[in-house]
C-alpha positions in Angstrom: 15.9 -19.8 4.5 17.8 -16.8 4.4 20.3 -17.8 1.6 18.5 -20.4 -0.1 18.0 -19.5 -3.6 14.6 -20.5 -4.0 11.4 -20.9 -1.5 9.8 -24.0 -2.2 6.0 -24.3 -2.3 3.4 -26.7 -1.8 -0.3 -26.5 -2.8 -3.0 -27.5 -0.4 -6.3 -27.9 -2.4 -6.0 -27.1 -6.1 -8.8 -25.8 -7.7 -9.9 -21.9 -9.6 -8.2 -19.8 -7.4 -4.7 -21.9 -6.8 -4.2 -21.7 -10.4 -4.3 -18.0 -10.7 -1.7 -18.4 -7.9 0.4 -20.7 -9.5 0.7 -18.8 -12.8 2.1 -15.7 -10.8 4.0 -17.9 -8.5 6.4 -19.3 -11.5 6.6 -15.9 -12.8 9.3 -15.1 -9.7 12.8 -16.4 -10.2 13.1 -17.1 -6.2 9.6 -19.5 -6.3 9.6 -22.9 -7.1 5.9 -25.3 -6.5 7.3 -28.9 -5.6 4.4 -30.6 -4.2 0.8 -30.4 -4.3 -1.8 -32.6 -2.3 -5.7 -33.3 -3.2 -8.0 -35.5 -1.7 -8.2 -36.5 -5.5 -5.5 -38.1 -7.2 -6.9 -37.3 -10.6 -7.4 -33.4 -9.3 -3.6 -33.6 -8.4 -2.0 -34.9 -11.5 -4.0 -32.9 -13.3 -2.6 -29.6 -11.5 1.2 -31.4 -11.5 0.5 -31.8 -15.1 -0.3 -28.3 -16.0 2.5 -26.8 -13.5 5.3 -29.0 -14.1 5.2 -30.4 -10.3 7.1 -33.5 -9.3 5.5 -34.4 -6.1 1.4 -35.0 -6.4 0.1 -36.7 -3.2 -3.7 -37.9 -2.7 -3.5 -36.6 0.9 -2.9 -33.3 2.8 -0.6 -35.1 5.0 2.0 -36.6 3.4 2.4 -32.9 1.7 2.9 -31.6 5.7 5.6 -34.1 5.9 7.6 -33.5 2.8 11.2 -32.2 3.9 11.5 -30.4 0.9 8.6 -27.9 1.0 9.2 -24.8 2.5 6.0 -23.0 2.3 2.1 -23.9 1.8 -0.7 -22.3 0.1 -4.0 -22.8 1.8 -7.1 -22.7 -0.7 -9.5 -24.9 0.4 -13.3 -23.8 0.9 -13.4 -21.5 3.6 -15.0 -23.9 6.0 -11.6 -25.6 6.1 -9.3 -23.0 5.8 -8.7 -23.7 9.9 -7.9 -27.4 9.9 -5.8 -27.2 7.3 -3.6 -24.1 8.0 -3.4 -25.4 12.0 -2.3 -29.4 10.0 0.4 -27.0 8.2 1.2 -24.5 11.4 1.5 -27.8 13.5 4.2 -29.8 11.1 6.5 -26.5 10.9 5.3 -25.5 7.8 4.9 -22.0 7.1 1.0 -20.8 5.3 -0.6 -18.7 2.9 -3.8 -18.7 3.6 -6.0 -17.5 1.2 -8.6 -15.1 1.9 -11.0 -14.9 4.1 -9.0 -16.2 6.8 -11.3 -18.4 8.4 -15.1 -18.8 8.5 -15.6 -17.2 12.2 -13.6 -16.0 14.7 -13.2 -19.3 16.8 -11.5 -20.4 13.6 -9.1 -17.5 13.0 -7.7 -17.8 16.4 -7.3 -22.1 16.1 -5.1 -20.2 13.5 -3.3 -17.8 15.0 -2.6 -19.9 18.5 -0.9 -22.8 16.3 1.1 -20.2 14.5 2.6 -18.6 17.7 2.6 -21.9 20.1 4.8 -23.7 17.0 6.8 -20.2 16.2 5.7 -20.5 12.4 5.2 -18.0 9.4 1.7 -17.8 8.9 -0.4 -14.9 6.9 -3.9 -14.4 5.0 -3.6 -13.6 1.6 -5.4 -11.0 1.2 -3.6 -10.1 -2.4 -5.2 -6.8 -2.9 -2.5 -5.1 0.2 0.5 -6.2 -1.3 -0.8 -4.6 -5.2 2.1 -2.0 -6.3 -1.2 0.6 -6.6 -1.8 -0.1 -2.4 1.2 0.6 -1.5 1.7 3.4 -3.2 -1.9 4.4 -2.3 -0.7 4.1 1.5 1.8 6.0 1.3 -0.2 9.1 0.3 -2.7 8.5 2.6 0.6 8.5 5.0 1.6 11.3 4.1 -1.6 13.2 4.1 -2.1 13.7 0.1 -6.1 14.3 0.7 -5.8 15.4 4.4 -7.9 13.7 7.2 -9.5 10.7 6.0 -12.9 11.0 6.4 -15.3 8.1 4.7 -14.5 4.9 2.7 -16.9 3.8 0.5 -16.4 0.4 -1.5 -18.2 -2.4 -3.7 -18.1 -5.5 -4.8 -20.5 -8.3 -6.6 -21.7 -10.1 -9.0 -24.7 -12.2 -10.1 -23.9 -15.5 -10.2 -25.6 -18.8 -11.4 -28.0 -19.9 -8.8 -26.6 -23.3 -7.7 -27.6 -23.8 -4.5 -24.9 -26.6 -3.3 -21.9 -24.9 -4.6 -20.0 -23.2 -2.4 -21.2 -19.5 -2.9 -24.6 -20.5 -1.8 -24.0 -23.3 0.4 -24.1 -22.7 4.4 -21.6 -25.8 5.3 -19.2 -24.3 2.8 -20.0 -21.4 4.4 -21.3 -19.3 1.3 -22.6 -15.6 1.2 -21.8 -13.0 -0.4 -20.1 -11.2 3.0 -17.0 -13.7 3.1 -16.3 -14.0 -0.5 -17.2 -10.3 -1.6 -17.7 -8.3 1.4 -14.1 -9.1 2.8 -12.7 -6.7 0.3 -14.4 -3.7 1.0 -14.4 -4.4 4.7 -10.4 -5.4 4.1 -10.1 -2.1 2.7 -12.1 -0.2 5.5 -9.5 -1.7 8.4 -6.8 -1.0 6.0 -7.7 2.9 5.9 -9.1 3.6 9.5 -9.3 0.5 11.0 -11.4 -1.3 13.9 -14.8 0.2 13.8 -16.5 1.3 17.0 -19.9 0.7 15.4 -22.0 -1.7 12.8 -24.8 -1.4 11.7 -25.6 -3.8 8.7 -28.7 -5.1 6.3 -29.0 -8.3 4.2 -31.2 -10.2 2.2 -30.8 -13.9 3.3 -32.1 -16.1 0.1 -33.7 -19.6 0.1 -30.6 -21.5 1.1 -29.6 -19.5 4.3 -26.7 -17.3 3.2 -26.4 -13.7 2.4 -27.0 -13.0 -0.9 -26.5 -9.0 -0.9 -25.6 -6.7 1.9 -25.1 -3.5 3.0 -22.4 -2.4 5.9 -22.2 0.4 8.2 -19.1 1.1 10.1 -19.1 4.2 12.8 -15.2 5.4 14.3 -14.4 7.1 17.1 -14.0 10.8 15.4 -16.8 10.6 13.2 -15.6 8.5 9.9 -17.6 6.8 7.8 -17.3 3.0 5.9 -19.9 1.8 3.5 -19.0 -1.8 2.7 -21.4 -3.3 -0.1 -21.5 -6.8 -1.7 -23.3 -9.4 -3.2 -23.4 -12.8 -4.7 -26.5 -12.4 -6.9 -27.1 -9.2 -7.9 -24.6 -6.7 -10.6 -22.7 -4.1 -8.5 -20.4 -1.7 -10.0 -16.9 -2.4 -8.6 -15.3 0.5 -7.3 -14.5 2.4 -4.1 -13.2 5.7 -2.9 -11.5 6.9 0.0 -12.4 10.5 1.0 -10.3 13.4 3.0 -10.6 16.6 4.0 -8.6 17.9 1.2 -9.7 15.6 -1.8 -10.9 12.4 -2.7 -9.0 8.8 -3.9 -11.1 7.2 -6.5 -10.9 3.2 -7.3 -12.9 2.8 -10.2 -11.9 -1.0 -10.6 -11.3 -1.5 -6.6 -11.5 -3.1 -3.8 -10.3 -6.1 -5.2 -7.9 -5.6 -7.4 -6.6 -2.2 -7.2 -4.5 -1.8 -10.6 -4.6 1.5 -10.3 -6.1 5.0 -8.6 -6.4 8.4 -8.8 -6.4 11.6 -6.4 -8.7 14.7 -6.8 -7.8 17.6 -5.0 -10.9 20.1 -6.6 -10.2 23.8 -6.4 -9.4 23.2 -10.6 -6.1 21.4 -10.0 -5.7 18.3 -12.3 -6.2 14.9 -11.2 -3.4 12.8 -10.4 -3.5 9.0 -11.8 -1.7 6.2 -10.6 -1.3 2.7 -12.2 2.4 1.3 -11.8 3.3 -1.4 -13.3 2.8 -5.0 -11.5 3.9 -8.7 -12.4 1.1 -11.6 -13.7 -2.2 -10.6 -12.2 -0.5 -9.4 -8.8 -1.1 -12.6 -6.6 2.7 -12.3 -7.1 3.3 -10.1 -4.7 1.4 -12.1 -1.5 4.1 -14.6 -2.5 6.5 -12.0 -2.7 6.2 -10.8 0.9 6.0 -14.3 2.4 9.4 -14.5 1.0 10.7 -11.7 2.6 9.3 -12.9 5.9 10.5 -16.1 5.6 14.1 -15.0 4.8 13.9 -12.2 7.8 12.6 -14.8 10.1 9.5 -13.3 10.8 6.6 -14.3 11.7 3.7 -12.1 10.3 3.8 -9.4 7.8 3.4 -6.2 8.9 1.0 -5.2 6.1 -1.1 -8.2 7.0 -0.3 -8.9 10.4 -2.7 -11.8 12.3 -4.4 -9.7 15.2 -5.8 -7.7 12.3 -7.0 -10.9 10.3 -8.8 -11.7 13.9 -10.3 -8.8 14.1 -12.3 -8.6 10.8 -13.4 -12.2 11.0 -14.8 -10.6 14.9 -16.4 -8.4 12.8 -17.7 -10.9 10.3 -19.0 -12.3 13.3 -20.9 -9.4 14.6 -22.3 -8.6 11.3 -23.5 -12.1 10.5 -24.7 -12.0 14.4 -26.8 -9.1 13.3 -28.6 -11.1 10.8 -29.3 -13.9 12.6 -27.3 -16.0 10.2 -25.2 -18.9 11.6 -23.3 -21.4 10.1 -24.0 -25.4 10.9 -20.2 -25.4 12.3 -20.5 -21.9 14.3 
């Protein structure tokens, strides 16, 4: 793919989240969707319809066997995220699958074998890495703008309707507020310091058997801190802040979509604000680095590499296991 003009995408599942994809995906001059594939015909031509694409198929299989798709987007519930990426992984095609990466462990690394067994592209799309803000953000932190990173503090959630078979509160679809909310504070924690060496967590499991707000307590090896908190039916201010020996990172409208930041030294020196510029709503730039990896012939990004989408779904794992929650499919 490295001197083809254009990547060419399919679209696995269309539905809220694919079409805030799309709309940044046909904002880049080297993206192109050709296909898309729902188990409804009407759900497909609908989607074709509103993205001008030529290829609408009722079934997830005949889009793994188009010649002319380069790359698949993976946004299905999370329960399916697995057989669907591993349908992709094992037909050649490279995926984007959308965040979180799986449901449990066992999943991720169904994942992650097919990807390295067939040699294919594969990466979570975890959007909020690849915002101009992060990796300017990392940088500092690379560089040691607040000094030694010492806590991470982040929040995310909402209340929502209370519709018990929809897939925020539904166990087979596995709902909860830790997958859809969570991961994005806890994202952000692995991002800064990485695997913690000990959780402790808190949740209050409502009437249909899923998370509905929790609190997360990560421990590291020298003493850092992560507070991770989320929910599904309660307000939380969105924000999170990243604190060093030598001044603090705010996020007021983080972890999710980090637009923009600011650094606070103290000691009576002015803040410093960030907010560069970015393209759509920023789900461009996921796409953006799939492309470079595709045209380098790589196989993971290095700013989301698979170990590391492994890993948090361990930790998912151990939190969950904490509660006593499972999932009908764990």
């Amino acid at each position: 793919m490295a001197d083809r003009d254009k990547i060419r995408w399919g679209i696995l599942a269309p539905g809220r989240i694919t079409r805030k994809f799309a709309r940044d995906l046909v904002l880049l001059d080297d993206a192109e969707i050709v296909a898309v594939a729902s188990r409804s015909q009407e759900r497909a031509d609908q989607f074709g319809d509103e993205f001008h694409v030529p290829r609408r198929y009722r079934s997830y299989e005949q889009l793994v066997h188009d010649p002319d798709v380069d790359a698949i987007y993976v946004a299905a519930p999370h329960n399916l995220h697995a057989e669907h990426s591993v349908l992709c992984l094992e037909h050649g095609k490279p995926v984007l699958c959308e965040k979180p990466f799986t449901a449990n462990a066992g999943q991720a690394r169904e994942i992650v074998r097919a990807a390295r067994e067939h040699k294919v592209f594969c990466m979570e799309a975890m959007w909020m890495r690849f915002l101009p803000a992060v990796v300017k953000l990392r940088e500092l932190l690379a560089a040691g703008a607040i000094g030694s990173i010492r806590m991470v503090e982040g929040m995310h959630g909402f209340r929502g309707p209370y519709l018990p078979e929809e897939r925020l509160l539904n166990p087979r679809l596995a709902g909860g507020a830790l997958l859809d909310m969570g991961i994005y504070p806890i994202s952000l924690a692995f991002m800064v310091l990485g695997r913690p060496s000990h959780i402790s967590s808190m949740a209050h499991i409502g009437k249909t058997g899923v998370d509905e707000q929790s609190s997360v307590l990560f421990g590291y090896e020298h003493g850092e801190i992560a507070i991770c908190t989320s929910a599904i039916q309660t307000v939380l201010p969105t924000r999170a802040c990243i604190t060093g020996t030598e001044g603090i990172i705010r996020i007021d409208d983080g972890p999710a979509v980090i637009y923009k930041f600011a650094v606070e030294k103290g000691n009576g020196q002015p803040h410093q604000a960030y907010e560069p510029p970015h393209l759509g709503l920023g789900y461009t730039y996921e796409a953006m680095e799939v492309h470079r990896c595709l045209r380098e012939g790589r196989l993971e990004s290095d700013a989301m590499p698979l170990d590391e989408s492994v890993a948090i779904m361990e930790t998912l794992d151990q939190i969950r296991a904490q509660w006593g929650m499972r999932y009908p499919f764990d």
